[in-house]
Each structure stands twice: as C-alpha cells, then as structure tokens.
C-alpha positions in Angstrom: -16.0 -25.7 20.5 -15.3 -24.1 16.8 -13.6 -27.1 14.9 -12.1 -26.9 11.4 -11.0 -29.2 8.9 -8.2 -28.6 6.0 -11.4 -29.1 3.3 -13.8 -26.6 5.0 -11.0 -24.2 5.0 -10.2 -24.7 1.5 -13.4 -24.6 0.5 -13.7 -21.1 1.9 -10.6 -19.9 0.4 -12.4 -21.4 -3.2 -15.7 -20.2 -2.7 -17.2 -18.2 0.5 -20.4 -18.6 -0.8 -19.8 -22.6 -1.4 -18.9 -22.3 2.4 -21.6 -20.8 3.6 -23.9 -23.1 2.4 -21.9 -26.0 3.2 -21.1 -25.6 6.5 -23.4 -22.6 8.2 -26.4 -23.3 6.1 -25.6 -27.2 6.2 -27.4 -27.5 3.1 -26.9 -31.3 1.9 -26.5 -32.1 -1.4 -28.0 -35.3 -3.7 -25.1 -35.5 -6.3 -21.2 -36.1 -6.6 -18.8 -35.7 -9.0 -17.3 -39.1 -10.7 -13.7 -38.0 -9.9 -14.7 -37.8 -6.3 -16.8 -40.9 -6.5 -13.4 -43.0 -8.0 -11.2 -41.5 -5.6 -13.4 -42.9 -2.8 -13.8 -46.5 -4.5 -9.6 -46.4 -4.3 -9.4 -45.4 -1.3 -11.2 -48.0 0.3 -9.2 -50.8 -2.2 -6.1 -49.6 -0.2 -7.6 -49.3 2.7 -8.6 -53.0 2.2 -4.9 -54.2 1.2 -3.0 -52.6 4.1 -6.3 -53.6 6.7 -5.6 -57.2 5.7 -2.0 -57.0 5.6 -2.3 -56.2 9.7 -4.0 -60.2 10.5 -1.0 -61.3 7.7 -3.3 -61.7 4.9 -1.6 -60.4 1.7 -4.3 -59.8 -1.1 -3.0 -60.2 -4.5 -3.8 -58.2 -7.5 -6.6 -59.5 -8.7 -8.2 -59.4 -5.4 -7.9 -56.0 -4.6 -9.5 -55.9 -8.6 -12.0 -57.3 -7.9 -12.9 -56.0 -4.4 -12.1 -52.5 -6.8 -14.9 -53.3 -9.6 -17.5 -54.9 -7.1 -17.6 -51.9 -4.9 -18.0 -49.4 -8.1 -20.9 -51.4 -9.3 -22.9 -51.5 -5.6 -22.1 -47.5 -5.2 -22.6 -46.5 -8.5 -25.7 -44.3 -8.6 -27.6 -41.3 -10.9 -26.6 -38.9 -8.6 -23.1 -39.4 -9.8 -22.2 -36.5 -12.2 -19.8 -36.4 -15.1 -19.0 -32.5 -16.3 -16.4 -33.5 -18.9 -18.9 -34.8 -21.5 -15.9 -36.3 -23.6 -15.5 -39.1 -20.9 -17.5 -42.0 -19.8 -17.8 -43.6 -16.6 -15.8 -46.7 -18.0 -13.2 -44.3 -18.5 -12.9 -42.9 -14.8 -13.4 -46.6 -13.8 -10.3 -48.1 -15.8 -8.5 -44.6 -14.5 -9.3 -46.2 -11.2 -8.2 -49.3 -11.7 -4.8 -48.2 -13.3 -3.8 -46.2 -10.0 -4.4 -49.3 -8.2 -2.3 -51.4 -10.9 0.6 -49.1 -10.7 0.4 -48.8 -6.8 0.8 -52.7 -6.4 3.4 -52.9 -8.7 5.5 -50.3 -7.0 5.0 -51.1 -3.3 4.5 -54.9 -3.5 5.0 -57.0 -1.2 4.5 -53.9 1.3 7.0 -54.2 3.8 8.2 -50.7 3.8 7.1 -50.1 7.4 4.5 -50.7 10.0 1.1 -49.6 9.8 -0.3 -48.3 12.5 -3.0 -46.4 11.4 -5.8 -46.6 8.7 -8.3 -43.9 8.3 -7.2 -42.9 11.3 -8.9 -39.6 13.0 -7.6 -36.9 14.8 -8.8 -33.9 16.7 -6.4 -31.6 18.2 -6.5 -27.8 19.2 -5.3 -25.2 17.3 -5.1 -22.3 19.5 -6.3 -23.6 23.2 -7.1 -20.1 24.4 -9.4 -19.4 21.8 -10.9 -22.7 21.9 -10.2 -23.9 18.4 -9.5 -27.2 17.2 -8.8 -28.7 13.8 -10.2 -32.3 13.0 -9.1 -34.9 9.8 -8.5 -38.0 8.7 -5.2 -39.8 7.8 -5.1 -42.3 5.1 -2.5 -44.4 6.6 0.1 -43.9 9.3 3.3 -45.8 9.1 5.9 -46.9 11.6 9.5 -47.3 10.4 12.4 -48.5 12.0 10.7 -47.6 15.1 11.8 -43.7 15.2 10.3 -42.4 11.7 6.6 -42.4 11.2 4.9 -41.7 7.8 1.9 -39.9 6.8 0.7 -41.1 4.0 -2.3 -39.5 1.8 -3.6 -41.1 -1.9 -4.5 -38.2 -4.6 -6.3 -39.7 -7.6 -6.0 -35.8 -8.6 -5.1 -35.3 -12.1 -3.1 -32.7 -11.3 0.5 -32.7 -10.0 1.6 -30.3 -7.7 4.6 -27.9 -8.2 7.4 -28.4 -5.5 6.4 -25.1 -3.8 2.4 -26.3 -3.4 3.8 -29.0 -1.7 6.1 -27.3 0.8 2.9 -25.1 1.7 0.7 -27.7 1.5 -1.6 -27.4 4.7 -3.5 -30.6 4.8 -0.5 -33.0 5.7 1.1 -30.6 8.3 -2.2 -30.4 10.0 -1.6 -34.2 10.3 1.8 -33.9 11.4 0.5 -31.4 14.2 -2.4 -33.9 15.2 -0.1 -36.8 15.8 3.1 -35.2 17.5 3.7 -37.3 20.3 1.3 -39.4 20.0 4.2 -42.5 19.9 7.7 -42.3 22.2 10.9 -42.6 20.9 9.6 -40.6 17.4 12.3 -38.6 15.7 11.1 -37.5 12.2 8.0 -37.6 10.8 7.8 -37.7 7.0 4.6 -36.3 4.7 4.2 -38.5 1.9 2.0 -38.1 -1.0 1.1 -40.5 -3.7 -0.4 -38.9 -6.7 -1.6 -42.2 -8.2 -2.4 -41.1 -11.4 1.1 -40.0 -12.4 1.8 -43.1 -9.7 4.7 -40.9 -7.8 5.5 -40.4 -4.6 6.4 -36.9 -3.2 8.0 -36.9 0.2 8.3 -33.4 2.4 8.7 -32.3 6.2 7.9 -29.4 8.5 10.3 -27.8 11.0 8.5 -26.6 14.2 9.0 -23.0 13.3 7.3 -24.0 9.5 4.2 -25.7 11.6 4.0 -22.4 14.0 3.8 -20.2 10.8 0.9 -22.2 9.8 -1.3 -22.2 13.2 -0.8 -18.1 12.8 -2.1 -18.1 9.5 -5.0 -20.4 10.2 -6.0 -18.3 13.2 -6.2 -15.2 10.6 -8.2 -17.2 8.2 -10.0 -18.8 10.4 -11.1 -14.7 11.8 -11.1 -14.0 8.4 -14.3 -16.4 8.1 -15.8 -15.6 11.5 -15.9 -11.6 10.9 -17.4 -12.4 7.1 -20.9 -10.9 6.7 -21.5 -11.4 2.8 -19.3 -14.4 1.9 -19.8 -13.3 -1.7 -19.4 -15.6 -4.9 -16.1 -16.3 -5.6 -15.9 -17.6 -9.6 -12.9 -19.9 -10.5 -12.3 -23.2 -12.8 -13.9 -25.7 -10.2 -17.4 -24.0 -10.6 -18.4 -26.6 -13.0 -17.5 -29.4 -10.3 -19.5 -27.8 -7.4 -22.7 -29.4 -6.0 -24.5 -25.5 -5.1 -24.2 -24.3 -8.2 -28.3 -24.2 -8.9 -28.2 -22.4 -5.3 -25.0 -19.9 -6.3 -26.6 -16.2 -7.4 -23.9 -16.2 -10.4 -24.2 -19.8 -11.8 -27.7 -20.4 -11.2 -29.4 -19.2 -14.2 -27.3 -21.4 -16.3 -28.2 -24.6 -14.3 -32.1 -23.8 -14.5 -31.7 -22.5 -18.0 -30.0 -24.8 -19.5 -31.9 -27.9 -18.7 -34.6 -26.6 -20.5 -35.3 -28.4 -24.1 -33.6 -26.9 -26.9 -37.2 -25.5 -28.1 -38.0 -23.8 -24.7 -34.1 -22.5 -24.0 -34.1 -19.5 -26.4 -38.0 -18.5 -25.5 -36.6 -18.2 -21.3 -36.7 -14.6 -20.0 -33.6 -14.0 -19.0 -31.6 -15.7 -21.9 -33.9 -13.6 -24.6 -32.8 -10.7 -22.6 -29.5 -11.7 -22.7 -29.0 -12.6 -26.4 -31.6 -8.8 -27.2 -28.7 -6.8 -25.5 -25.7 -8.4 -27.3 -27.9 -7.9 -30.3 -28.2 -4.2 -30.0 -24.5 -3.6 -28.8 -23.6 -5.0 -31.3 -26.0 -3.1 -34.2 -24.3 0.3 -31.8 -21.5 -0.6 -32.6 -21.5 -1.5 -36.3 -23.5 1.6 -36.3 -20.9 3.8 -34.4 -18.4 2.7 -36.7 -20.4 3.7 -39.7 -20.9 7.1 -38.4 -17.7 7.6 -37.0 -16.3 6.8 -41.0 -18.9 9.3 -41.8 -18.1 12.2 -39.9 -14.5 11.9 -40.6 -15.1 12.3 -44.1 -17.7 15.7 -43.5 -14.5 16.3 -41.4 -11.8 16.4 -44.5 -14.8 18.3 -46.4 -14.8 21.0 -44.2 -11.5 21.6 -43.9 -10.8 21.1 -47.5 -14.0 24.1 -48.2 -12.5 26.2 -45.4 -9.0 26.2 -47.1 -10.3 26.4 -50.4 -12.3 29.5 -49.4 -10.0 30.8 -47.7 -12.3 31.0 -44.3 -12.3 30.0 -40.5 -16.2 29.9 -39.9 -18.7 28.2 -41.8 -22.2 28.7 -41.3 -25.3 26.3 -41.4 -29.0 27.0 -41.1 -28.6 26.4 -37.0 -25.3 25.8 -36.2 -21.6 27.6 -36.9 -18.2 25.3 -38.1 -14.9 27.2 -36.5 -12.3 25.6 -38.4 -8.9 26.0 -36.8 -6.0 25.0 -38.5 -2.2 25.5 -37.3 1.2 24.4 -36.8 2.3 23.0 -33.4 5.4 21.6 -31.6 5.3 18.3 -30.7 8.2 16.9 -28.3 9.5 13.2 -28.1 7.8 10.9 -25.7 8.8 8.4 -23.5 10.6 5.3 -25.6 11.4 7.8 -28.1 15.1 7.4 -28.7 15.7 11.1 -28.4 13.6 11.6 -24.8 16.8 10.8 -23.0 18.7 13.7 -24.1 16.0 16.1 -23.9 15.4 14.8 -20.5 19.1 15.4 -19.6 19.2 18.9 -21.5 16.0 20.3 -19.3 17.3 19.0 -15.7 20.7 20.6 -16.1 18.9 23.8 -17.2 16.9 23.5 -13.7 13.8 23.6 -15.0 12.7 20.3 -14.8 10.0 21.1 -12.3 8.3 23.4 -14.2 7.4 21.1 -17.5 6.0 18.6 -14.9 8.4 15.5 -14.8 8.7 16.7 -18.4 5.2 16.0 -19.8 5.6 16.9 -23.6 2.3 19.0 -23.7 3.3 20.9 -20.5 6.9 21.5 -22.1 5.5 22.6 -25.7 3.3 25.3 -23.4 5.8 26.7 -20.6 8.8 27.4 -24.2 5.0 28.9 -25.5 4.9 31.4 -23.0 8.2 32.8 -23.0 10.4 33.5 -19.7 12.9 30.5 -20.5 16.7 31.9 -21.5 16.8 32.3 -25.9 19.4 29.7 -25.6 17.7 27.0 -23.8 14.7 27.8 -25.9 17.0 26.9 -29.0 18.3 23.4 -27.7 15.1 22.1 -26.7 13.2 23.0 -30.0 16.0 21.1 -31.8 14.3 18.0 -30.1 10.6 19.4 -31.1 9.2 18.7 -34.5 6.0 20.6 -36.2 2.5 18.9 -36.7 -0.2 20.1 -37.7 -3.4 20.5 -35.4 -7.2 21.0 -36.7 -10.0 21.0 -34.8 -13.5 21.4 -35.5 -15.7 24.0 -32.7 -19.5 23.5 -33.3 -21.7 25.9 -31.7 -25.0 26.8 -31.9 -26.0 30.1 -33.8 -28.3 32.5 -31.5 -31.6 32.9 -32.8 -32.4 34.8 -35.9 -34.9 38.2 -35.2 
C-alpha cells in the first residue's frame, strides 16, 4: 500500500528532484549534516529522561550531561558535515547541551502529565478507498488529567516559527489524526512544540473540520507527486544542507568543481568556460557603451551640419543620412498631475474610445488627423506641450553606373 510520511512530503514540496532520489530511486547517502546529527543526540537525551522517569528513576542534570556528551563522542563520525564554516563542532555540541540545560530547568521535576508514549509509531490511512496511509513517529505522548493528551515534538531548529506556520503546521496534525481514539474517555488533544533553542513552548489544536482540510490537500499533493514525470530541480536556501547535491543537475558542478585544489579549479572545463563568457560580456558591454557614447556624438554632428547647411539628406560614399527634425505634441502621462483632467475632458467629449484608454501617442495622432470639433481640439492641446523630435534614417544608396 502507498504510505507517506510528513518528511517525504516535505521534501517533495522542497525539492522533487531531492524526492526522487530519496525515495523512488532510494539512493542512500554517506553524510549528515551536524544540525541534524545534534538534534538526534537530544532527542535520545530526552528520550532517556522521560524512559527512566516510567520505572521512577529521576535522572538529574548532570546525568542526562553526561549520557548527552558520551553519546556525541561514540556517534561522532567524518561523514558528519558542517556547511557554515564559521562554526565548529564544539559549538553545535555546547548548542546541544544548552537546549537540554534550559529544558531541565523549565520542566523539572516532570510531573506535568503521564507519559504514555516515547518514540511512539503510528500508521494510519489517509484515504481508505484509495489505499493510502500516512506513517510517523511521536516524540512523546502525554496523558493529563486523564481526558487531555499531549503531543509533544523537540525542534533544535534555529528558526522559530510564525503563529500562522504553526496553525498549518502538517506534521503534528498528522499525529493528532494517527492517535484519535486510540485511549477512551479523551476530550482534547493538544499539539505542543518545544523549540529548544529559543527553549519555548508553542501550544495549538485542530478542529475536525481543520484536520479534513488537510487529508484533501494531502490527497492532491500526494497526486500531485504520483502524476509527476520530471520532478525537476527545485533551488531554495536549504540546497547547501542537502546530501544529493553531487547527484542534483544544477548543483553538481560546484560540488565536483570545487574540491578540486586551488591550482587545478581555474584550469576545469566548465569553470574556464564560465569565467571566458563573463569575460566577454563584459568587454560587450564596456564596448557597447563606448560606441553607444560614440554614435550619439556623430549624432549631434549631423544634426548640427544638417542645420548649419540648411539640408535634410546627407550623403556618404555608400550610404544616405535623412535628417528629420520637427516639432511635436506631447500629452501628459499617467502620474502626471494634469492626466486627470485631460482624462475627464476626453470622456465627457465621448471620445474616449477612439484615443485608446487615452494612450498619449494615439491621442497626439487621432487631434493630427482632424475630424474632432475645433473646440475640443482647443481644450485638449491646452494640456499638450511641444518637443522636439529628430531622427536619423540610414539607407543605403543604389549603385553608382
């Protein structure tokens, strides 16, 4: 039976690419990111404190420490990545460690309910007809006052959500819908995050209509990646975190490129072509500049000799200059403080239709050609004003006998 879980869908919403070779090419991957890595090493620290707690053992801080820094050191491997180059591992270790500080502080002695759940699992369908079922894993599940029952899910994210992410947050309802009715006498169920790095808590719900909303647009996305035939590339700010990237067509190249040694990086292929095409855009462009600031000045000379000599047509050996010079309308555009009252002045007249939504070029044409009353002619040319218009015609002169 198709089965989802709230990470594979995500990661198709980040990436379909990622997605696809994740999870239909099932291509595994040798390294992890250290925020990932930390976040697991507190998970199973508080996993650890509340498992104890259940045979009455209360650990205290310095165990759950300890139990912390011990399983860092027997995990830690070279496959663990760091992309932000400013930090060490010490750092995303003491990180660690401060969520768990903060967390023990807070909840200590941990009596706030009954836990009846760690790491628990659950598997439930999503759409029975259609045979699809959604899978996950709670962090803890806890029983209070024997009617409310808590979700609970650690983020060592060091991001925290806006309100609105969190009342559309998928991941937690998908728990909700996985352990409905799974205890009697249940009359709230209450999603809880703790964002340990900013060590809050952020407490939401879902109505049953909120929850239906959200198997409809699962089904769609969940079509959405069952009728995709391309799952193309999708580039965002987590591209630098994500283990395909020396398998992803658009980040590829810079993975194999750039671990070559500094001596052999500007001698690869594809960055000497690269770096050869910038060069020349940019020598065009310098050089369209230049000749642009070139032929304006030619420009000013030719009108200036065809004034001077009192001509409109300037011969060369091949070609012919037609210089055109003369005096036109111009008409106020839009945000021009007077457009509103020409506007105004043309509708009333009924002839709005004709200047096209009262284009200024169409308008200077249509009062051109005559045919409009001598009155109306007369108020709208109090809102024109004169400019003058050259142009240069360059054509080629036929062949001498």
């Amino acid at each position: 039976m198709p089965t989802y879980s709230h990470s594979q869908l995500s990661t198709y919403e980040t990436c379909p690419h990622q997605y696809k070779l994740a999870y239909i090419d099932k291509i595994e991957v040798e390294t992890e990111g250290v925020e990932a890595f930390m976040g697991s090493r507190v998970h199973d620290a508080l996993e650890k404190l509340y498992r104890d707690l259940k045979v009455t053992k209360l650990n205290t801080l310095e165990d759950i420490l300890n139990f912390y820094h011990q399983n860092w050191e027997k995990n830690w491997n070279g496959r663990i990545q760091i992309i932000r180059k400013e930090y060490g591992a010490e750092d995303y270790r003491r990180l660690g460690e401060k969520c768990l500080v903060d967390y023990y502080k807070r909840y200590y002695p941990f009596d706030q309910g009954k836990t009846v759940g760690l790491e628990e699992n659950i598997f439930f369908p999503l759409e029975e007809e259609k045979g699809y079922w959604i899978r996950g894993f709670i962090d803890r599940l806890t029983l209070v006052d024997d009617s409310v029952l808590e979700i609970h899910d650690y983020k060592t994210s060091s991001r925290l959500p806006t309100e609105e992410e969190i009342k559309t947050d998928r991941q937690l309802a998908f728990y909700q819908m996985g352990v409905e009715g799974r205890w009697k006498g249940i009359g709230e169920i209450r999603l809880i995050w703790h964002y340990l790095s900013f060590d809050a808590e952020i407490q939401s719900s879902r109505t049953q209509a909120e929850l239906q909303k959200l198997r409809q647009e699962t089904l769609e996305l969940i079509q959405k990646i069952e009728t995709d035939r391309y799952f193309v590339p999708k580039e965002g700010p987590l591209c630098d975190w994500c283990d395909y990237q020396g398998l992803c067509p658009r980040r590829r190249h810079l993975i194999t490129a750039g671990s070559l040694p500094p001596n052999e990086y500007l001698n690869e292929e594809g960055v000497a072509l690269v770096n050869r095409y910038v060069e020349l855009k940019e020598k065009k462009r310098v050089l369209n500049e230049e000749i642009d600031a070139e032929l304006a000045k030619v420009e000013e000379a030719l009108y200036a000799y065809a004034e001077k000599e009192k001509i409109e047509a300037i011969f060369g050996s091949d070609y012919v200059a037609k210089i055109k010079i003369e005096m036109k309308e111009k008409y106020p555009l839009k945000g021009d403080p007077n457009r509103r009252a020409l506007d105004e002045l043309v509708k009333n007249a009924g002839k709005w239709m004709e200047v096209s939504d009262l284009n200024p070029w169409m308008l200077a044409r249509v009062v051109g050609r005559g045919g409009w009353p001598p009155s109306l002619v007369k108020k709208v040319k109090e809102f024109s004003t004169l400019e003058e218009s050259r142009s240069i015609t360059i054509s080629k002169l036929k062949e001498r006998e």
